[in-house]
KOLKOL-715725 format. One line per field, with one value per residue: residue number from 1; y, x, z of N, C-alpha, C, O in turn; residue in three letters. Coordinates in pm, 1 decimal, m for minus. Layout:
REM KOLKOL-715725
pos c(NUM|...) $
n.v c(Y|...) $
n.u c(X|...) $
n.w c(Z|...) $
ca.v c(Y|...) $
ca.u c(X|...) $
ca.w c(Z|...) $
c.v c(Y|...) $
c.u c(X|...) $
c.w c(Z|...) $
o.v c(Y|...) $
o.u c(X|...) $
o.w c(Z|...) $
code c(ALA|...) $
//
This chain:
REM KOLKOL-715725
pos c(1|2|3|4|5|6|7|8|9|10|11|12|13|14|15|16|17|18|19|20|21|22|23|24|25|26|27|28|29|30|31|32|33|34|35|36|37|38|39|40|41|42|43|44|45|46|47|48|49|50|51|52|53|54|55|56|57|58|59|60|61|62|63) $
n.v c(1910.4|2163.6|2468.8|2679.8|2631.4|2613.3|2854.2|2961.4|2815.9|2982.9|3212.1|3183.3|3219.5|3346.1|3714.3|3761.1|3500.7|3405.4|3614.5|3545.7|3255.1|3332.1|3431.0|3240.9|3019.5|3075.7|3287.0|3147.9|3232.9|3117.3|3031.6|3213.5|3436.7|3542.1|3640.2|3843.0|3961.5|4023.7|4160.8|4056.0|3798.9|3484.2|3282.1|3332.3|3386.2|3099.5|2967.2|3074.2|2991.5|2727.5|2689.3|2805.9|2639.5|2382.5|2490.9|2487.6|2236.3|2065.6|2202.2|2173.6|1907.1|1748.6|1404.2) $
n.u c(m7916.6|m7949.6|m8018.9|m7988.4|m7815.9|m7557.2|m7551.4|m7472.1|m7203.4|m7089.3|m7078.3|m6847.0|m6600.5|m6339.7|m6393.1|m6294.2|m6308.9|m6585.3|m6694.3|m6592.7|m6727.7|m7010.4|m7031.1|m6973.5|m7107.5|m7362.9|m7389.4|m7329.5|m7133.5|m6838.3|m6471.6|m6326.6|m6517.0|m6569.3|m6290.9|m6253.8|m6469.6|m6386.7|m6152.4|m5923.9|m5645.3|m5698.9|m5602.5|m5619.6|m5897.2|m5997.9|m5805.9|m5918.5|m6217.4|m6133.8|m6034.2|m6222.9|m6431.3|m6316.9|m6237.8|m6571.8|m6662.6|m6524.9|m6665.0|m6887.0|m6879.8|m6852.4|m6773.8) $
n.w c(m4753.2|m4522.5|m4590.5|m4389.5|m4256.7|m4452.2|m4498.3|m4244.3|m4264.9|m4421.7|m4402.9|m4226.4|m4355.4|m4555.1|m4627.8|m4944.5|m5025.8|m4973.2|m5136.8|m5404.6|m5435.6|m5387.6|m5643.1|m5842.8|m5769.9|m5722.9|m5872.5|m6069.5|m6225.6|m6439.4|m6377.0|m6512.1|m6574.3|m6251.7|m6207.7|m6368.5|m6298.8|m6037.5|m6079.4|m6045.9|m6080.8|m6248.7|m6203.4|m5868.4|m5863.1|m5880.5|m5692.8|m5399.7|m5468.5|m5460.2|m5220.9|m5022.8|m5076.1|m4992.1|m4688.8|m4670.9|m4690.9|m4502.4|m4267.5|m4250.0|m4257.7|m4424.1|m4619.2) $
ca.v c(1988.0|2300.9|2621.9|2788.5|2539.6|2672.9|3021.0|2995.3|2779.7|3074.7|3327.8|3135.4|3197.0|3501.4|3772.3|3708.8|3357.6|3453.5|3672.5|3406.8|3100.4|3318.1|3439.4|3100.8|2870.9|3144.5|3346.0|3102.6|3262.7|3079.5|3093.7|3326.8|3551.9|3575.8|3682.1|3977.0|4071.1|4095.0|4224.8|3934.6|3677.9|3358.1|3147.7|3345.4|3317.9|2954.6|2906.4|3152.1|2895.4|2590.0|2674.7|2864.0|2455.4|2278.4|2482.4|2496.4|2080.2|2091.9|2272.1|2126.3|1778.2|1686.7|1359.4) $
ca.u c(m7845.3|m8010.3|m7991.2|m7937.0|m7637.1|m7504.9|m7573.1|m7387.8|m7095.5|m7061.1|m7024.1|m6708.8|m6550.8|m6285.1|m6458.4|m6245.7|m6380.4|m6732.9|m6724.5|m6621.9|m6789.9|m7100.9|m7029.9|m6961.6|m7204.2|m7488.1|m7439.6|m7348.8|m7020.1|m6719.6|m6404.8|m6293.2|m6582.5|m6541.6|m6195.3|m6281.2|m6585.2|m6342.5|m6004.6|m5833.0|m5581.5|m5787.4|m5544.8|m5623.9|m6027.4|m5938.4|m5761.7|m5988.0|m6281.7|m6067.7|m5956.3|m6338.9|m6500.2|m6225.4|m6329.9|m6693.3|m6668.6|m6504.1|m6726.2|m7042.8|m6833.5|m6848.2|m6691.2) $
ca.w c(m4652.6|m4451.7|m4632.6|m4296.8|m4177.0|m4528.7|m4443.1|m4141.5|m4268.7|m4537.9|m4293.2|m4133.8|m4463.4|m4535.8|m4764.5|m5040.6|m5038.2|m4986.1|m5279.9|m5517.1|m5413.0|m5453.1|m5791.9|m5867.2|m5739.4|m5686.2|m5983.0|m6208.0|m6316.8|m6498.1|m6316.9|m6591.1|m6507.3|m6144.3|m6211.4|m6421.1|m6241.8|m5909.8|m6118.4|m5987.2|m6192.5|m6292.1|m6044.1|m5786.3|m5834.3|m5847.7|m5534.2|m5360.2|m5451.9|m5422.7|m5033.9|m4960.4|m5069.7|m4850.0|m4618.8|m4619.9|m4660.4|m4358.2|m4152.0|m4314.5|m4267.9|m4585.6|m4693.3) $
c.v c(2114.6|2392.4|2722.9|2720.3|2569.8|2758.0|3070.3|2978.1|2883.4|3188.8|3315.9|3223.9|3375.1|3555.4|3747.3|3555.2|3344.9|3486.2|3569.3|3344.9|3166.3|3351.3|3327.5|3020.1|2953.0|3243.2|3285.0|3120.7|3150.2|3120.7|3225.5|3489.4|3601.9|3651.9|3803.0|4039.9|4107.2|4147.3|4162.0|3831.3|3612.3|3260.1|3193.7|3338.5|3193.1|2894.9|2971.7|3044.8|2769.9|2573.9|2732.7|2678.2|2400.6|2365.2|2455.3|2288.1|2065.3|2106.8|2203.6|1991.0|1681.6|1574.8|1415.3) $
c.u c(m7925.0|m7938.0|m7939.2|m7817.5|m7533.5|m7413.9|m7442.1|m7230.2|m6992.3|m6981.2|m6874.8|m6574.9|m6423.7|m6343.1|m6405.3|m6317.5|m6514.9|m6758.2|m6739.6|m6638.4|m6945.4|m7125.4|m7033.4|m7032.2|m7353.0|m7493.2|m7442.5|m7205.4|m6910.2|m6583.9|m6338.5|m6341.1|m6576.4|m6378.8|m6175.8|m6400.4|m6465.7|m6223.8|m5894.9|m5751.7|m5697.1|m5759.5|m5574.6|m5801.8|m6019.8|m5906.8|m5856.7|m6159.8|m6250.1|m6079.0|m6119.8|m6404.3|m6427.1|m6297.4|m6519.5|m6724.8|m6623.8|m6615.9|m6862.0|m7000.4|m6907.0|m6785.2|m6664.5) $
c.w c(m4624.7|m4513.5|m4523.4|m4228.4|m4292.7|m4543.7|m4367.3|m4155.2|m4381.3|m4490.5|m4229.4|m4271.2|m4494.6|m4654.1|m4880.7|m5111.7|m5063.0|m5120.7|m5375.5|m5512.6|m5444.2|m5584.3|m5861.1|m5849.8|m5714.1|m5779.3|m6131.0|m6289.5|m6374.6|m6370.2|m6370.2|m6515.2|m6424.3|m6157.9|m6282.2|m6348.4|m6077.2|m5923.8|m6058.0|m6118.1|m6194.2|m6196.5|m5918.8|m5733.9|m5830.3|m5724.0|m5436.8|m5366.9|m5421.0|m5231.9|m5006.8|m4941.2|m4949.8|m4724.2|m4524.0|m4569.5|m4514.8|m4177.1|m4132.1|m4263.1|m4298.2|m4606.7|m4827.2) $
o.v c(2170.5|2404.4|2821.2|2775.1|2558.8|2766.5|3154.4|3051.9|2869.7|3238.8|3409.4|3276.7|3487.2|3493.0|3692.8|3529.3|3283.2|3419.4|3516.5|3282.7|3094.7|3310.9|3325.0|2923.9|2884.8|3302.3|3316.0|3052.4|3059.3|3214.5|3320.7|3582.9|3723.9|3748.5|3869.2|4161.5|4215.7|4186.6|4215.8|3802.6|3665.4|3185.0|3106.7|3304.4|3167.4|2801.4|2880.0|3030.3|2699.3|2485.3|2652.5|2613.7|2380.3|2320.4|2428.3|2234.3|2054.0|2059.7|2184.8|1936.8|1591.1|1618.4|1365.0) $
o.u c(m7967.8|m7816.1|m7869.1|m7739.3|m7416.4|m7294.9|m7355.5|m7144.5|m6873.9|m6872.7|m6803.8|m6470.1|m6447.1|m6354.0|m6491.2|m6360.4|m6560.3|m6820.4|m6841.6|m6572.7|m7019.9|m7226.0|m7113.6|m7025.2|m7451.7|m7601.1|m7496.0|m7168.1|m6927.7|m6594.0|m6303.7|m6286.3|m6573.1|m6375.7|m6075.8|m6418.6|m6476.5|m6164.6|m5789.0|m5803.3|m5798.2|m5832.2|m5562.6|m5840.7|m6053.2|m5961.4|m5884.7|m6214.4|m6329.1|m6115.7|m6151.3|m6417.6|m6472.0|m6396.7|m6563.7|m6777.2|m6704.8|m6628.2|m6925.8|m7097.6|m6977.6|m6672.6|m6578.2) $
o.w c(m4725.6|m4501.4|m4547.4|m4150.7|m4256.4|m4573.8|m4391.4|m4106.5|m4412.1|m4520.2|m4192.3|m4234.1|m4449.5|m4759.6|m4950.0|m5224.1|m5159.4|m5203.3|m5419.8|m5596.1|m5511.1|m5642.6|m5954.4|m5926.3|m5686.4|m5783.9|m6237.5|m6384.9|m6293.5|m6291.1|m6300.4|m6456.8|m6440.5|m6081.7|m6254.4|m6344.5|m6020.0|m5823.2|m6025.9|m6226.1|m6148.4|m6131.6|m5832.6|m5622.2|m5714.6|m5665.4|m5359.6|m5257.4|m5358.2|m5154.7|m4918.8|m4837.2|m4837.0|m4666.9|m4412.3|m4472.0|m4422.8|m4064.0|m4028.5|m4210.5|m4253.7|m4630.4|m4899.1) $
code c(UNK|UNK|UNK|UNK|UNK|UNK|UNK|UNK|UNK|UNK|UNK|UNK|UNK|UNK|UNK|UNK|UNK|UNK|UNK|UNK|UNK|UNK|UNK|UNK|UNK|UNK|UNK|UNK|UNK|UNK|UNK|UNK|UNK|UNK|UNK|UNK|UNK|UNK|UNK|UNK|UNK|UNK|UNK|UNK|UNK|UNK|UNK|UNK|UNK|UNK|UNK|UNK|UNK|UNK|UNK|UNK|UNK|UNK|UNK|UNK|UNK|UNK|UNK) $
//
């Protein structure tokens, strides 16, 4: 997949989402981690990556 069709589909994304999808998949973090590095519950880094993927699959159209 194109790094810049990525890029772009990243951008669609609400900051919240952004944030932790790249902590997560671009820093590497735990969901744990992401949830203390942004002072957030754990369920809410969770859903926050859960609903950012659906979307990006989406956009990217992803099966």
């Amino acid at each position: 997949m194109d790094a810049e069709r990525v890029r772009k589909a990243l951008d669609t994304l609400t900051t919240p989402q952004q944030e932790a999808i790249r902590l997560a998949y671009y820093g590497g973090y735990t969901h744990q981690e992401v949830a203390q590095l942004l002072d957030i519950p754990v369920g809410t880094a969770k859903t926050r990556i859960r609903d950012g993927m659906i979307r990006l699959r989406d956009r990217l159209g992803v099966a």
